[in-house]
N, CA, C and O atoms as a Tinker XYZ file with bonds, in Angstrom:
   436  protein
     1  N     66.520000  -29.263000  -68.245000    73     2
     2  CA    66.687000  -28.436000  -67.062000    64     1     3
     3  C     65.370000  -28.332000  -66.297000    63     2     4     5
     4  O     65.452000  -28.259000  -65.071000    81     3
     5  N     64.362000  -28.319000  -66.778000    73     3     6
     6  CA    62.656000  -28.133000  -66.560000    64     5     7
     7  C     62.430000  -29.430000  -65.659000    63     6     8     9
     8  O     62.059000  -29.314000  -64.491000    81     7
     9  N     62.657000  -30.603000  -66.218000    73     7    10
    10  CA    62.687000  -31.622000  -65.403000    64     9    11
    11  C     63.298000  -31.619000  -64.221000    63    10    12    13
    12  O     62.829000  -31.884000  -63.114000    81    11
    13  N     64.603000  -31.234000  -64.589000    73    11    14
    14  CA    65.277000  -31.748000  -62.904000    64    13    15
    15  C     65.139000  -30.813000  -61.993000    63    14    16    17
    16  O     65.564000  -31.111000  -60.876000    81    15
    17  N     64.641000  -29.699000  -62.138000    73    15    18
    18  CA    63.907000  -28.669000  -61.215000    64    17    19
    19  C     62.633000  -28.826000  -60.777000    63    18    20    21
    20  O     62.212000  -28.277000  -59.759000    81    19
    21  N     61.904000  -29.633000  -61.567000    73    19    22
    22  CA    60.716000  -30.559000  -60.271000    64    21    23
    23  C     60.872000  -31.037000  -59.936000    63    22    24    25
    24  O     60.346000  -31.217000  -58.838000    81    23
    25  N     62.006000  -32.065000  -60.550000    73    23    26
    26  CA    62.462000  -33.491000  -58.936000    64    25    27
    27  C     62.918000  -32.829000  -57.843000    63    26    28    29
    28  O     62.819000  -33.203000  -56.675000    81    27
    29  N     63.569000  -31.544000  -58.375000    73    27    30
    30  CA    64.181000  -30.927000  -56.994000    64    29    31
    31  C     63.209000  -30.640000  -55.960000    63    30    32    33
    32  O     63.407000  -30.994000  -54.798000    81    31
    33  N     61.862000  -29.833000  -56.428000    73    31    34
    34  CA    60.732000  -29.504000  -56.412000    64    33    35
    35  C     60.064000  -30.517000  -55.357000    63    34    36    37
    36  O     59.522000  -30.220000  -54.293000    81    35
    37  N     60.214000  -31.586000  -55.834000    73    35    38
    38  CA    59.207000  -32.684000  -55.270000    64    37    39
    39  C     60.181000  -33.483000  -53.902000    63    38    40    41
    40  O     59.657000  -34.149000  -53.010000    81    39
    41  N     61.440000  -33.254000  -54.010000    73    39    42
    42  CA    62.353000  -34.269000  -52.839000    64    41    43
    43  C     61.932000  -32.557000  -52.112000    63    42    44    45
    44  O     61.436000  -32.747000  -51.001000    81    43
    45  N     61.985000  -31.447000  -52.355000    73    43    46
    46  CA    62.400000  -30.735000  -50.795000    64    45    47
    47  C     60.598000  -30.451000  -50.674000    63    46    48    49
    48  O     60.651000  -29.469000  -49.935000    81    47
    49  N     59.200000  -30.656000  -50.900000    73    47    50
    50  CA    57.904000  -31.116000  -50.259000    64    49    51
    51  C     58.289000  -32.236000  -49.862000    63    50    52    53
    52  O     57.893000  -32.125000  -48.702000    81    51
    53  N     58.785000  -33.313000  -49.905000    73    51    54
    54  CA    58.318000  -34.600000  -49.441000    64    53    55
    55  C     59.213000  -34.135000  -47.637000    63    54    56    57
    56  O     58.692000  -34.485000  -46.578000    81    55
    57  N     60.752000  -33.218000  -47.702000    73    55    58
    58  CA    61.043000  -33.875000  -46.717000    64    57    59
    59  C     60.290000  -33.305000  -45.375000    63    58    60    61
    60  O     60.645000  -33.906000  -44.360000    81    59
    61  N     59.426000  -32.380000  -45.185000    73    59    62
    62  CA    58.343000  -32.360000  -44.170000    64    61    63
    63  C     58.000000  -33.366000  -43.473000    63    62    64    65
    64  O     58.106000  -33.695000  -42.291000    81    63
    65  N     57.457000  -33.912000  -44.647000    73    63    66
    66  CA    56.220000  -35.546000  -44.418000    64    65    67
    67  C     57.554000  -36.626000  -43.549000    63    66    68    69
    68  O     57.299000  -37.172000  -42.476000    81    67
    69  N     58.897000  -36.770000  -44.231000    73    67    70
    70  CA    59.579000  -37.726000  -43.868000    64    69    71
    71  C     59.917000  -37.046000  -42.447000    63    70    72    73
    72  O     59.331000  -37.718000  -41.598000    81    71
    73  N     60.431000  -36.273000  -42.005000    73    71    74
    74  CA    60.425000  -35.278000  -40.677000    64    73    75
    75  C     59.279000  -35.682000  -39.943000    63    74    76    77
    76  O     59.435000  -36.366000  -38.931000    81    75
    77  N     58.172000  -35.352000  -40.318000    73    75    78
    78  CA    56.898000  -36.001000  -39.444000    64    77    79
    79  C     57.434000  -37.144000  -39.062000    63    78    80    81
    80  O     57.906000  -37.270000  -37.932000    81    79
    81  N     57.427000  -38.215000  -40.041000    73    79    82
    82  CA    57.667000  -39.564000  -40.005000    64    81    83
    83  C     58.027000  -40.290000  -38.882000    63    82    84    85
    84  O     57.424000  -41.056000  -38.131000    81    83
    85  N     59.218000  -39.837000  -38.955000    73    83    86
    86  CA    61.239000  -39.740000  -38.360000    64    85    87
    87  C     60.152000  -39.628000  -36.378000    63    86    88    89
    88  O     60.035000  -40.329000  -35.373000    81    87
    89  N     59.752000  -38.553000  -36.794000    73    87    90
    90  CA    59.513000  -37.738000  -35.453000    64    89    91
    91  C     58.483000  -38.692000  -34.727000    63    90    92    93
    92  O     58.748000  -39.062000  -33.584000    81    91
    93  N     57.206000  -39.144000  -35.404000    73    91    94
    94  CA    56.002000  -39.695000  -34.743000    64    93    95
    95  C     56.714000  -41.210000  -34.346000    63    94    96    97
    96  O     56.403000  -41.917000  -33.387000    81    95
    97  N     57.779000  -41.489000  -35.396000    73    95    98
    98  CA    58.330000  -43.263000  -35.124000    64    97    99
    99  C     59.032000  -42.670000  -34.054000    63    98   100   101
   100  O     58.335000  -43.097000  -33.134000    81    99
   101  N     59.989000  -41.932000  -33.456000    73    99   102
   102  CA    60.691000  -41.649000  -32.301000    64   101   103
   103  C     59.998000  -41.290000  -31.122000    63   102   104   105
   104  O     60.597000  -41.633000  -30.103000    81   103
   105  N     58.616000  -40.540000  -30.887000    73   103   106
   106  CA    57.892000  -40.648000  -30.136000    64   105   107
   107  C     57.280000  -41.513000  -29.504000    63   106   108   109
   108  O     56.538000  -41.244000  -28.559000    81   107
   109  N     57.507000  -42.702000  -29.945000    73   107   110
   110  CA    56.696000  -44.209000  -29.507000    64   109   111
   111  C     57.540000  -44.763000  -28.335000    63   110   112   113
   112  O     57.246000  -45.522000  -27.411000    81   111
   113  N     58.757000  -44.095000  -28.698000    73   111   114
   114  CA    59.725000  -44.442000  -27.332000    64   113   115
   115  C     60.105000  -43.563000  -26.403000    63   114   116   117
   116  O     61.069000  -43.618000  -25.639000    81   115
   117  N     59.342000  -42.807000  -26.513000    73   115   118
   118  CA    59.729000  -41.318000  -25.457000    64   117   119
   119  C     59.161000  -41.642000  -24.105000    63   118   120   121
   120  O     57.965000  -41.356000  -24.156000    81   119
   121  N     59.408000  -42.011000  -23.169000    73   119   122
   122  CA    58.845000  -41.786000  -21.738000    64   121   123
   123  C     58.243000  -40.682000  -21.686000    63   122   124   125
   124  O     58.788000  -39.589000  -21.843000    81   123
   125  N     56.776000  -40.915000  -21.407000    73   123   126
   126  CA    55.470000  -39.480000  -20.739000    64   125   127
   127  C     55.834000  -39.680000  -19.349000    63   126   128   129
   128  O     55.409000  -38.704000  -18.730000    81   127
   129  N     56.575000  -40.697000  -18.370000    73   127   130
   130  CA    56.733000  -40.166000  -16.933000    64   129   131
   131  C     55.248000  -40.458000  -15.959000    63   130   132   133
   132  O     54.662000  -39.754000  -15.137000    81   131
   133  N     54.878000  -42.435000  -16.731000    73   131   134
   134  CA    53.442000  -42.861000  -16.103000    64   133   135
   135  C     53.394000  -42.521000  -14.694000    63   134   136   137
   136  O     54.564000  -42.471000  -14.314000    81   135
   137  N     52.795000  -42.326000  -13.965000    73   135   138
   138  CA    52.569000  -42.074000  -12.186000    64   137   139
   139  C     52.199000  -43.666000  -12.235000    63   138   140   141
   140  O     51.475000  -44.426000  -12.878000    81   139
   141  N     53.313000  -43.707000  -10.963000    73   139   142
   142  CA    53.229000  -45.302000  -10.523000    64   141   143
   143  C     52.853000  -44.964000   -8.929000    63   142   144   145
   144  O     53.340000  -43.987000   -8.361000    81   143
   145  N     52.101000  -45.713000   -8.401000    73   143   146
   146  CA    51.832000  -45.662000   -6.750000    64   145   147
   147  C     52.330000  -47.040000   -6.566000    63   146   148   149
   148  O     52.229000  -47.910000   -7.430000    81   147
   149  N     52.994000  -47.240000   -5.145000    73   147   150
   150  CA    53.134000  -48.504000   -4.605000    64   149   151
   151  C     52.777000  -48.396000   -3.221000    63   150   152   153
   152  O     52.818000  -47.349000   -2.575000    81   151
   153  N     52.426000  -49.519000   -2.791000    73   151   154
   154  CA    52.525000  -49.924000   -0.987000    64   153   155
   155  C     53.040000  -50.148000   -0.328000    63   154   156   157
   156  O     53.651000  -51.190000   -0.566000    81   155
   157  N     53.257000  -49.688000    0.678000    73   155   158
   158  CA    54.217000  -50.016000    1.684000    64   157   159
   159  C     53.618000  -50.436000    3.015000    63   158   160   161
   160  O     52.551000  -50.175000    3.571000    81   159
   161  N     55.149000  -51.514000    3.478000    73   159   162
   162  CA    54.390000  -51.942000    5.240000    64   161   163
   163  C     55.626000  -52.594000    5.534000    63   162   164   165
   164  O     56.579000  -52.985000    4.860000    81   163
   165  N     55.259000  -52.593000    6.989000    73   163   166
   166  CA    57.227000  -53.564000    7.142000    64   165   167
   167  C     58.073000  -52.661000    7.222000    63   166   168   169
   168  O     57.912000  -51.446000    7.109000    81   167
   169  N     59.604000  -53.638000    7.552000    73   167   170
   170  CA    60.705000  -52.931000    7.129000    64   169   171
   171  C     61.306000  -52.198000    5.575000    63   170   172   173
   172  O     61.383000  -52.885000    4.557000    81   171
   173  N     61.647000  -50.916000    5.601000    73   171   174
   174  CA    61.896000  -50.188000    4.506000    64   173   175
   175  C     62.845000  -49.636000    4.804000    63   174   176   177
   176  O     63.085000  -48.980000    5.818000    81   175
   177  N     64.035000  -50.080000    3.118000    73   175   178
   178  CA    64.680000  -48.853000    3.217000    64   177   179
   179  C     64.976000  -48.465000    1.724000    63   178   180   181
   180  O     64.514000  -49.180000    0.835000    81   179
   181  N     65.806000  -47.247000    1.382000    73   179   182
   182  CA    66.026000  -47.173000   -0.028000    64   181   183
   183  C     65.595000  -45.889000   -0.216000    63   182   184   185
   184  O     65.256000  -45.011000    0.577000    81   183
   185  N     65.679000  -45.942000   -1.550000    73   183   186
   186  CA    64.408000  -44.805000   -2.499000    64   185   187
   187  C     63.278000  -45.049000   -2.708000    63   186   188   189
   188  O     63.342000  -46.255000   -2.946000    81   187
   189  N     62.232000  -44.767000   -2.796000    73   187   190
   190  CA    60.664000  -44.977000   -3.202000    64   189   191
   191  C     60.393000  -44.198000   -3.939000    63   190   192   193
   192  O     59.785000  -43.180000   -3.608000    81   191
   193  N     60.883000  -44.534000   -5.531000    73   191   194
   194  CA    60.814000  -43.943000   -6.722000    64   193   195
   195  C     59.322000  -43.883000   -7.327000    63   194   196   197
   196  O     59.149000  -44.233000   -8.495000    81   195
   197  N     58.204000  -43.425000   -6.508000    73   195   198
   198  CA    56.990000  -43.496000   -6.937000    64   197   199
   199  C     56.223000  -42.425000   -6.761000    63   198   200   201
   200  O     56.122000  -41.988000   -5.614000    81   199
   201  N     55.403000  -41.662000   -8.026000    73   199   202
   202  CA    54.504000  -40.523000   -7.855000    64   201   203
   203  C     53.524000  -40.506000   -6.421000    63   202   204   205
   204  O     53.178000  -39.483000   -5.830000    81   203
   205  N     53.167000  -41.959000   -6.022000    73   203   206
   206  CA    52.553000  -42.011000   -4.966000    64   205   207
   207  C     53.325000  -42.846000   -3.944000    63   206   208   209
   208  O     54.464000  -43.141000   -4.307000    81   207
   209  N     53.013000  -43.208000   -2.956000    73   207   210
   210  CA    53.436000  -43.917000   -1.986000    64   209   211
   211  C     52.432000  -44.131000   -1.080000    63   210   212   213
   212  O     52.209000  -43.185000   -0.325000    81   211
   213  N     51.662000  -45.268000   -0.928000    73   211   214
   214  CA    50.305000  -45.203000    0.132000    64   213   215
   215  C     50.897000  -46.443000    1.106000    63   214   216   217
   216  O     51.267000  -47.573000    0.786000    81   215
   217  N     50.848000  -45.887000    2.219000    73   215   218
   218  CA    51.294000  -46.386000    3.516000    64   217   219
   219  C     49.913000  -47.586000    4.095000    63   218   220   221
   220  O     48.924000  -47.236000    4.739000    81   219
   221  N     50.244000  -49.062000    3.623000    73   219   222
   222  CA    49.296000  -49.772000    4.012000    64   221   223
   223  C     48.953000  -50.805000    5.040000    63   222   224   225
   224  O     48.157000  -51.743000    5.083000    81   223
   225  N     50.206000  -50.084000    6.184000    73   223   226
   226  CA    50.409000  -51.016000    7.558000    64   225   227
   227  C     51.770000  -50.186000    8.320000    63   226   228   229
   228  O     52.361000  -49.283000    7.726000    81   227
   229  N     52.121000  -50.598000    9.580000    73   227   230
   230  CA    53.283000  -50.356000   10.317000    64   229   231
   231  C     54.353000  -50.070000    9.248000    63   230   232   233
   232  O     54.414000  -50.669000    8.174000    81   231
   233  N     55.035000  -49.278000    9.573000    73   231   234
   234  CA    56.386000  -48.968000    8.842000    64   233   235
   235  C     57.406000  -48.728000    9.829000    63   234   236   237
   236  O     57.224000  -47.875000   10.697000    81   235
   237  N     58.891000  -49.684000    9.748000    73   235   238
   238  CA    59.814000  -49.745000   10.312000    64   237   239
   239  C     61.116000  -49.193000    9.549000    63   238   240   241
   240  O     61.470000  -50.048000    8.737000    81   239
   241  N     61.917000  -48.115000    9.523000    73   239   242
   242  CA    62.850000  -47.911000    8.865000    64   241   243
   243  C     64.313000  -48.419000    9.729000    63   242   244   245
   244  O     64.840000  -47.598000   10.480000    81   243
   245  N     64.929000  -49.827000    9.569000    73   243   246
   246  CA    65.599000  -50.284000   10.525000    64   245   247
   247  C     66.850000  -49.326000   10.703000    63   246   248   249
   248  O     67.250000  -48.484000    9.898000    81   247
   249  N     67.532000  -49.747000   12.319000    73   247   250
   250  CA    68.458000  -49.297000   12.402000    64   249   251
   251  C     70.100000  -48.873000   11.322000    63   250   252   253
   252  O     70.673000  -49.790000   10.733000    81   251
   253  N     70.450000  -47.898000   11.267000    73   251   254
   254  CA    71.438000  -47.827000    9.952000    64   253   255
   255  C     70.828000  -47.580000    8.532000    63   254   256   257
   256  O     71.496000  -47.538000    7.498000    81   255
   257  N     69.824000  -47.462000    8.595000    73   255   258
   258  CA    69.008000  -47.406000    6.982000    64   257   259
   259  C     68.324000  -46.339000    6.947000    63   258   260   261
   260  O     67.978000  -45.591000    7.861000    81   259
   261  N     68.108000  -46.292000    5.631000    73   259   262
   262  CA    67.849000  -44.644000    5.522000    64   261   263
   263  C     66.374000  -44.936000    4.154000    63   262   264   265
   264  O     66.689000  -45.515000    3.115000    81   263
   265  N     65.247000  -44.580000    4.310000    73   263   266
   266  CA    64.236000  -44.346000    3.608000    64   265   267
   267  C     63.942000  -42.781000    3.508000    63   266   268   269
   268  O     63.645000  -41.883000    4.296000    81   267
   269  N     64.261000  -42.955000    1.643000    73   267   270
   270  CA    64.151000  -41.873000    0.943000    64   269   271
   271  C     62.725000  -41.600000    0.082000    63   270   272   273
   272  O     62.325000  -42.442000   -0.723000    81   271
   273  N     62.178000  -40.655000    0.270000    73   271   274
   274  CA    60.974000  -40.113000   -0.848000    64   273   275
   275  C     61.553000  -39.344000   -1.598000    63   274   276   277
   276  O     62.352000  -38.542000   -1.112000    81   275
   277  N     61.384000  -39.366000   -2.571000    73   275   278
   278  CA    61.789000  -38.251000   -4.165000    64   277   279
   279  C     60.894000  -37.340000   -4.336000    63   278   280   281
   280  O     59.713000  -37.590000   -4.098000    81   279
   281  N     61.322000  -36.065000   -4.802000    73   279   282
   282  CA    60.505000  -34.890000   -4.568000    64   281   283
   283  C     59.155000  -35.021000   -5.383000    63   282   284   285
   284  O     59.263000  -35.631000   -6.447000    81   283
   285  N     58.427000  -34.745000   -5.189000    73   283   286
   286  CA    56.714000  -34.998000   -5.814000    64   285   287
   287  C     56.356000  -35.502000   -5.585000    63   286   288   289
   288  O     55.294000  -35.774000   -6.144000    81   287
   289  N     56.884000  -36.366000   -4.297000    73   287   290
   290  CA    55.771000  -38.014000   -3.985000    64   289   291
   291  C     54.890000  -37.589000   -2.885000    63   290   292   293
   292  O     55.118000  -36.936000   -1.867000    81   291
   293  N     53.830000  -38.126000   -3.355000    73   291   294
   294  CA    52.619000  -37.812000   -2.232000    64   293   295
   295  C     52.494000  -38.949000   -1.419000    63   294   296   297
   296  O     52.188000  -40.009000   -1.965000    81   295
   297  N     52.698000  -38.906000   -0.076000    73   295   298
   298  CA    52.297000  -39.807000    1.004000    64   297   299
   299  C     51.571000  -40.376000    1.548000    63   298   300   301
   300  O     51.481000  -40.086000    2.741000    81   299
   301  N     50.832000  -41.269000    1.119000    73   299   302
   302  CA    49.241000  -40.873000    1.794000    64   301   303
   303  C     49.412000  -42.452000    2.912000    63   302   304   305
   304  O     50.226000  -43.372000    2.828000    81   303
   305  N     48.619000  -42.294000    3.598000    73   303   306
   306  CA    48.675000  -43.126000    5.209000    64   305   307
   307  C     46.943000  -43.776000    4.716000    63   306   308   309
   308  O     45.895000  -43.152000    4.879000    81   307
   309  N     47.072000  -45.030000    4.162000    73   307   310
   310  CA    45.411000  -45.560000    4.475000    64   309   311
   311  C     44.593000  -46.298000    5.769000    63   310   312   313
   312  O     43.584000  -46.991000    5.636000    81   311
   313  N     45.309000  -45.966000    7.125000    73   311   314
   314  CA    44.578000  -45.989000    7.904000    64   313   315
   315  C     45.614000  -45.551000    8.896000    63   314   316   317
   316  O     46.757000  -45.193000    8.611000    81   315
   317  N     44.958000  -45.636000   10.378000    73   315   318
   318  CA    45.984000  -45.957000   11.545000    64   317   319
   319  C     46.797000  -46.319000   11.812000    63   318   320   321
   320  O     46.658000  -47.067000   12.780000    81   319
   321  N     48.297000  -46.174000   11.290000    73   319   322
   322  CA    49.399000  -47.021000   11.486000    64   321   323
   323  C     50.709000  -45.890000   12.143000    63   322   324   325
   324  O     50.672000  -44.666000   12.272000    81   323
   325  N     51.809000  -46.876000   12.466000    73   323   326
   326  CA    52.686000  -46.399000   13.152000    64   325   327
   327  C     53.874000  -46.385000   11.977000    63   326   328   329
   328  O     54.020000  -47.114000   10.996000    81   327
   329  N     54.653000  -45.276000   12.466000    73   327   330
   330  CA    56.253000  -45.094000   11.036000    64   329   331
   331  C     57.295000  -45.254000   12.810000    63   330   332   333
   332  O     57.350000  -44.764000   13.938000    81   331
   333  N     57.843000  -46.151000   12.056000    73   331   334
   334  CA    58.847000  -46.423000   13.431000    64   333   335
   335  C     60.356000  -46.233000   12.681000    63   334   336   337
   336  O     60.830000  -47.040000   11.882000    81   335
   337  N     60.956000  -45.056000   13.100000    73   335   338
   338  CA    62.087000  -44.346000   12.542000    64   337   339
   339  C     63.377000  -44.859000   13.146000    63   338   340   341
   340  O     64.197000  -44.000000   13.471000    81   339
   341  N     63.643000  -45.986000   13.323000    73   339   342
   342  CA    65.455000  -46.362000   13.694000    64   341   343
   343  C     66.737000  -46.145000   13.121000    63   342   344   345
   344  O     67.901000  -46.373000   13.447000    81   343
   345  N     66.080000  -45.575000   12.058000    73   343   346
   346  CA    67.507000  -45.269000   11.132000    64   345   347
   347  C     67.012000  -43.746000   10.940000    63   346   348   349
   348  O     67.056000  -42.952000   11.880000    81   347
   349  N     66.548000  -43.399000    9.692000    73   347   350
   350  CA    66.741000  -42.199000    9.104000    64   349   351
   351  C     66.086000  -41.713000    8.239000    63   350   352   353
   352  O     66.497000  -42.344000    7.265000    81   351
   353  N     64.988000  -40.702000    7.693000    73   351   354
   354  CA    64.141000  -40.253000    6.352000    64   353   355
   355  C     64.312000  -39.219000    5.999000    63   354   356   357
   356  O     64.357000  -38.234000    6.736000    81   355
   357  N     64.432000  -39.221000    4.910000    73   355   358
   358  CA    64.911000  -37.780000    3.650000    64   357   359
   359  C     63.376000  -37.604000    3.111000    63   358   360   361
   360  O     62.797000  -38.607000    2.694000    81   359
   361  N     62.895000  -36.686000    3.114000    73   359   362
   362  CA    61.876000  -36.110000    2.362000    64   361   363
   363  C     62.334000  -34.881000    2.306000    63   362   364   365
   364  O     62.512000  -34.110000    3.250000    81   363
   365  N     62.567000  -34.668000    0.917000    73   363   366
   366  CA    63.035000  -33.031000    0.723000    64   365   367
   367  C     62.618000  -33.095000   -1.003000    63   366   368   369
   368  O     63.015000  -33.755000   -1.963000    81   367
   369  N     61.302000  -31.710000   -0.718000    73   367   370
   370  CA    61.144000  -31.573000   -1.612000    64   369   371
   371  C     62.197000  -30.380000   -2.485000    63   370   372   373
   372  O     63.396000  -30.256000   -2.237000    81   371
   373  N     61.423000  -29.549000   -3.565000    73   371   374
   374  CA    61.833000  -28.796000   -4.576000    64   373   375
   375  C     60.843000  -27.986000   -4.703000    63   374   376   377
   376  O     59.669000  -28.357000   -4.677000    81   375
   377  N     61.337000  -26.427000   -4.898000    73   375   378
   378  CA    60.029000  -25.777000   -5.271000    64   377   379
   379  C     59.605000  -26.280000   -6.622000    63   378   380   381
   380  O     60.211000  -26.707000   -7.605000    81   379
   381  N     58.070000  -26.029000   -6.248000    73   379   382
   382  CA    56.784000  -27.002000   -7.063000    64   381   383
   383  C     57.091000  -28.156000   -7.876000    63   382   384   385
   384  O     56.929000  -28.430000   -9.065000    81   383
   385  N     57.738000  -28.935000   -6.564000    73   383   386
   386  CA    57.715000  -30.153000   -6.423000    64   385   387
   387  C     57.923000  -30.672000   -4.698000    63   386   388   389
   388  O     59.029000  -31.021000   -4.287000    81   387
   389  N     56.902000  -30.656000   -3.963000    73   387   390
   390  CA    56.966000  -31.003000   -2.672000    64   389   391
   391  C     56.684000  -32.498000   -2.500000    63   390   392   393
   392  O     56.315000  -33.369000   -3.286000    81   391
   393  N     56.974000  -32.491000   -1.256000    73   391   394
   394  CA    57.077000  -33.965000   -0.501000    64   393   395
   395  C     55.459000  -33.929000    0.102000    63   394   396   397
   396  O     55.317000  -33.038000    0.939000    81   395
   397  N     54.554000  -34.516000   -0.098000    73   395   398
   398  CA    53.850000  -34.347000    0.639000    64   397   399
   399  C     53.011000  -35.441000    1.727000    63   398   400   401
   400  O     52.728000  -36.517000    1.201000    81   399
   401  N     52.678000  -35.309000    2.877000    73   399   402
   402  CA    52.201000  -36.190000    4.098000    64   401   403
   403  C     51.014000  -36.100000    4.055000    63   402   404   405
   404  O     50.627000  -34.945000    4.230000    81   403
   405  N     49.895000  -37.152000    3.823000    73   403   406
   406  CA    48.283000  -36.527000    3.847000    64   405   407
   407  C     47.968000  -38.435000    4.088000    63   406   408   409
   408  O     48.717000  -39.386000    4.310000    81   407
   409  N     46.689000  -38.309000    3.924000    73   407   410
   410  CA    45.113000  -39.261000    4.695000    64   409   411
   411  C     45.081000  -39.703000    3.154000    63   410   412   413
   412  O     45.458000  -38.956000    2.251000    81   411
   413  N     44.547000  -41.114000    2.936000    73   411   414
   414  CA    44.196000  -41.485000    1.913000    64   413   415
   415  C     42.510000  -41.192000    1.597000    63   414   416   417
   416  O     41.809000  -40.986000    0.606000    81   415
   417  N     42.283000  -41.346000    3.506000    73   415   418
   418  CA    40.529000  -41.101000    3.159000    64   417   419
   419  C     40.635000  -40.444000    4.596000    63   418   420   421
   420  O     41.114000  -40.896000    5.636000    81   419
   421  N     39.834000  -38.830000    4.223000    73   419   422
   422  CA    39.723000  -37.989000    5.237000    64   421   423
   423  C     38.354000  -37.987000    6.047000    63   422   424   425
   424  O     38.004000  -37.135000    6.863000    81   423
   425  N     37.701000  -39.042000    5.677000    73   423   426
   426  CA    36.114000  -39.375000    6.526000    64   425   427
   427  C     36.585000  -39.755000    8.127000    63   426   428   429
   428  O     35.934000  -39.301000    9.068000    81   427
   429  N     37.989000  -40.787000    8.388000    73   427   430
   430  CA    38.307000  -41.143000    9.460000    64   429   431
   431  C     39.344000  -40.414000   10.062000    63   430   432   433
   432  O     40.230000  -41.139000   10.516000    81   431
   433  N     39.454000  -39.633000   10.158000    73   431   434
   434  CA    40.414000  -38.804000   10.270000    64   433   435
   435  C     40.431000  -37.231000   11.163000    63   434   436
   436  O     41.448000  -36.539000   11.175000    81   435
């Protein structure tokens, strides 16, 4: 009886460690939600599924099309350029999560 009450003993310490285990191997596949920036220029339309969005020439949103920003995306414009709106833009943020419009570099500006 002495015996099999430490094996018992010893499987319910170990299952912590295997719980850790279980947990740190399942974490390796968890999305942290990297911030991706992309560029834009040209004709656009769609979603722009990106933490950033830096505007790096003329932007045309053609007629019938609709260019969407997702809430938290920051906008930034890296120089002088024109947004030529023929269709349609959704920027709608979320509280504390805004859309936001800003200068990539505020020296020229």
């Amino acid at each position: 009886m002495r015996r099999s009450g430490l094996i018992q003993k010893k499987m319910i310490m170990n299952k912590p460690i295997v719980v850790i285990q279980v947990l740190a191997f399942l974490l390796n596949f968890y999305d942290t939600g990297h911030s991706q920036t992309i560029l834009i220029q040209g004709n656009q339309s769609g979603i722009l599924d990106a933490d950033t969005v830096m505007i790096a020439g003329n932007v045309t949103v053609p007629a019938g099309e609709q260019l969407k920003f997702k809430a938290g995306t920051m906008v930034l414009a890296t120089g002088h350029f024109r947004l030529d709106v023929n269709g349609s833009i959704s920027a709608i943020g979320e509280p504390g999560s805004p859309v936001v419009f800003s200068v990539a570099d505020t020296a020229g500006f």
